[in-house]
C-alpha positions as CSV (number, residue, x, y, z in Angstrom):
1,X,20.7,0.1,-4.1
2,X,19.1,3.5,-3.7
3,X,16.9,5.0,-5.9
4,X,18.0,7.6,-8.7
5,X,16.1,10.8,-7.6
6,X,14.9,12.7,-4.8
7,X,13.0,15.6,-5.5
8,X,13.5,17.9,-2.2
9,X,11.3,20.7,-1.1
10,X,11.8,22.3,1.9
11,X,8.9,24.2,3.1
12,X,7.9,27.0,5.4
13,X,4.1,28.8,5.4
14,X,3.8,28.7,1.8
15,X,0.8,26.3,1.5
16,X,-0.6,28.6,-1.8
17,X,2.8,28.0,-3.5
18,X,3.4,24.3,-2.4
19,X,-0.4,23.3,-3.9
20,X,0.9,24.4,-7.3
21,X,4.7,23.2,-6.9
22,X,3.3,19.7,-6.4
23,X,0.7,19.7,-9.1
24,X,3.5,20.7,-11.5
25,X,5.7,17.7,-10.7
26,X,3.0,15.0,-9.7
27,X,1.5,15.8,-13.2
28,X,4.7,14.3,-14.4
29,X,5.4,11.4,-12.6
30,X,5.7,7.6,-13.7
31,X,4.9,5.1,-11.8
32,X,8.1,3.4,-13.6
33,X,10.2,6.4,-12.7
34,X,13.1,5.9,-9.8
35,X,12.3,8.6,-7.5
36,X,10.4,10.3,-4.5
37,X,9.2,13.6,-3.5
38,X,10.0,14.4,0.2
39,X,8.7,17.3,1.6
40,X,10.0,19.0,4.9
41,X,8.2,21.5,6.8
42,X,9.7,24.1,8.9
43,X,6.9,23.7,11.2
44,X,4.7,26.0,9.0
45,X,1.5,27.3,11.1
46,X,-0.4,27.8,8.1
47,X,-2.3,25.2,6.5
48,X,0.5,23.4,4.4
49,X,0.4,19.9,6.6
50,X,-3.6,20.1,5.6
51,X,-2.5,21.0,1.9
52,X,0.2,18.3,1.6
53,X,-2.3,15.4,3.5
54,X,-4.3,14.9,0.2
55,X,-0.9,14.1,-2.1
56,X,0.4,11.3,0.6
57,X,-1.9,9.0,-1.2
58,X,1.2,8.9,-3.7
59,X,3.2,6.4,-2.0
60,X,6.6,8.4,-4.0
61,X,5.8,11.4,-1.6
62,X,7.0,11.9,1.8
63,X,6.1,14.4,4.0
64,X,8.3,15.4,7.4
65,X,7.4,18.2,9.7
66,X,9.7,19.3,12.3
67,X,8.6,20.0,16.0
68,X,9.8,23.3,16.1
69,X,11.0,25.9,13.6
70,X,14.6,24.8,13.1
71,X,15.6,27.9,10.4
72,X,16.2,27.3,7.2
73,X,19.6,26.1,6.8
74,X,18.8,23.1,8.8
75,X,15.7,22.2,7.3
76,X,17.2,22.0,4.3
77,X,20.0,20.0,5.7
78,X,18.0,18.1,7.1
79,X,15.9,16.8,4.0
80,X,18.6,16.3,1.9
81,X,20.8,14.1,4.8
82,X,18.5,12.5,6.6
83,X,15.2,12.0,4.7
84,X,16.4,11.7,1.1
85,X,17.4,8.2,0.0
86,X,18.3,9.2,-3.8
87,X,21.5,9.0,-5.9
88,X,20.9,12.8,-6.8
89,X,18.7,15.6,-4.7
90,X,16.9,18.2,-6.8
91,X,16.0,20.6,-4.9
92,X,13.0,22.7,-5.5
93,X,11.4,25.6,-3.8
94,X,8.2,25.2,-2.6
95,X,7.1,28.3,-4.7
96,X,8.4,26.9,-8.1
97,X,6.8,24.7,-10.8
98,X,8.4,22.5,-13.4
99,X,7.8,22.9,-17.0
100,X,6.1,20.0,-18.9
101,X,8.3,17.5,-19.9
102,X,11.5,18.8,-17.4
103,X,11.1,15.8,-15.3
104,X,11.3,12.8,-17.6
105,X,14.1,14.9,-19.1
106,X,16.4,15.4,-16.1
107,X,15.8,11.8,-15.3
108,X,17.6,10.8,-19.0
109,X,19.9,13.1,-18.6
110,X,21.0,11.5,-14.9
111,X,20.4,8.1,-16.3
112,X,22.9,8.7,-19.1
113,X,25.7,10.5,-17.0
114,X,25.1,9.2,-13.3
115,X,28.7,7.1,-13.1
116,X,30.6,10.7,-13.3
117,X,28.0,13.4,-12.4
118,X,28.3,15.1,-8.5
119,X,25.7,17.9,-9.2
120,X,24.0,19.5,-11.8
121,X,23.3,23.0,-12.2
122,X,20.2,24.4,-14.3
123,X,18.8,28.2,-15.1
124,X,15.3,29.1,-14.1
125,X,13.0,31.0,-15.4
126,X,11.0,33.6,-13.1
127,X,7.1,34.2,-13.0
128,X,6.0,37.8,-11.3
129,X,4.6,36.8,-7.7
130,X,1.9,39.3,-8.3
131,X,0.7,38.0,-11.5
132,X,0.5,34.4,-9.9
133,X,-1.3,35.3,-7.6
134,X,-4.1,36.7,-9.5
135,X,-5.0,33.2,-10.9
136,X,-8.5,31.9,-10.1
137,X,-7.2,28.5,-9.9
138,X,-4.1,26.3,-9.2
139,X,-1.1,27.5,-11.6
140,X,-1.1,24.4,-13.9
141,X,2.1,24.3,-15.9
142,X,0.0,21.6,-18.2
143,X,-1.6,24.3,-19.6
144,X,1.3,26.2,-20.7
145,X,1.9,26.9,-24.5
146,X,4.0,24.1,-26.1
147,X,7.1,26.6,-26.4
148,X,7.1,25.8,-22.8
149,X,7.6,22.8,-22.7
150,X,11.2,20.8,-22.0
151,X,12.6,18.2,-24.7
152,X,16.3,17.6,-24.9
153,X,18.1,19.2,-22.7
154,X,21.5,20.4,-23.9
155,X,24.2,20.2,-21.4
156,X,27.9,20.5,-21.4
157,X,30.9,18.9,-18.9
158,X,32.6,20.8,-16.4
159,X,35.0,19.2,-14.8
160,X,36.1,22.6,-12.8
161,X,34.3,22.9,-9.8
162,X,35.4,26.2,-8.6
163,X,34.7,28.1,-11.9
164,X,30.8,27.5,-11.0
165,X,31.0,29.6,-7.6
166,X,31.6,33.0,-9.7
167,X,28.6,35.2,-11.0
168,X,28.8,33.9,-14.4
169,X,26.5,30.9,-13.3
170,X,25.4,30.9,-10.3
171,X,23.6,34.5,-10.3
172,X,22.1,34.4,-6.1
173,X,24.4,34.7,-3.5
174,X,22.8,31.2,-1.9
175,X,23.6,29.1,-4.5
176,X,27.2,30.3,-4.5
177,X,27.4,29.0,-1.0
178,X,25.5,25.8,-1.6
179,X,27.8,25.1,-4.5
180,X,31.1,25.9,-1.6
181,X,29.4,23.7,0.4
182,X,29.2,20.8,-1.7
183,X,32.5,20.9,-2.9
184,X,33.8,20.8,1.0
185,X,30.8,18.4,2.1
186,X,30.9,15.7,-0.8
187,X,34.1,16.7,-2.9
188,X,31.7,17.0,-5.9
189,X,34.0,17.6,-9.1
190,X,32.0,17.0,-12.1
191,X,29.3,18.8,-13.4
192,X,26.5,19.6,-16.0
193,X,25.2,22.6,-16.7
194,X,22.3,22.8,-18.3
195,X,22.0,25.9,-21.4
196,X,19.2,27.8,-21.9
């Protein structure tokens, strides 16, 4: 049987994102928890294989880098066909961070609705780019106000596929198609979306 989670993040010269992205979800992590963190670079020619060697000591992370830059769309394709081994692929950008307390919650909320569940769909919150990169240090979503933090997420049941690829949910043009494409890939039909 294969485990519960993947956490994908494909990456492409972003090693001063990645850092943080990875601090933000290793901070979280079980030992007991049924997932892994698989990253796959595009080939980056920065210094993300030398930022990503220090977390393989983690034996839930996995870290791929292609030969040659293969474009986006396959990388991604890529990590969440070939590499991942999960039940469920979240997929996270190597320039976001997860709010204290959003992992152990998504894993409940799989755990409790996994037999009729294709995909979940969640809202994000964005930080300015600018402002991030004025830190000092790391971005460290630990030290985040406790108004930040995730507990209980509220979800509701959609059984209506199509009604998700319409601007109402999915607000960038990319996830529209991602959404087409599951539906056509994997005839996903059911659901959750998560409320603010």
């Amino acid at each position: 049987m294969s485990m519960l989670l993947s956490i994908c993040i494909p990456t492409y010269n972003r090693s001063q994102y990645l850092q943080s992205c990875l601090n933000s979800i290793l901070c979280q992590l079980d030992e007991d928890m049924d997932i892994e963190i698989i990253i796959s670079d595009n080939d980056s020619s920065d210094d993300t294989e030398k930022i990503s060697r220090p977390y393989l000591t983690n034996a839930k992370l996995k870290y791929f880098k292609q030969s040659s830059n293969i474009g986006a769309t396959k990388n991604f394709l890529k990590l969440v066909e070939k590499y991942a081994q999960g039940e469920f692929c979240w997929i996270v950008g190597d320039d976001d961070f997860l709010k204290q307390g959003a992992l152990k919650e998504v894993i409940k909320l799989l755990e409790a609705n996994k037999h009729d569940t294709d995909y979940i769909y969640a809202s994000v919150e964005s930080i300015d780019v600018e402002k991030y990169k004025s830190f000092n240090t790391l971005f460290d979503t630990s030290l985040l106000d406790e108004k930040f933090y995730v507990k209980n997420l509220n979800y509701e049941k959609d059984k209506k596929f199509e009604e998700l690829i319409s601007p109402r949910y999915s607000l960038f043009f990319w996830e529209s198609l991602w959404l087409q494409f599951l539906e056509e890939r994997f005839g996903c039909h059911t659901i959750l979306i998560l409320k603010e």
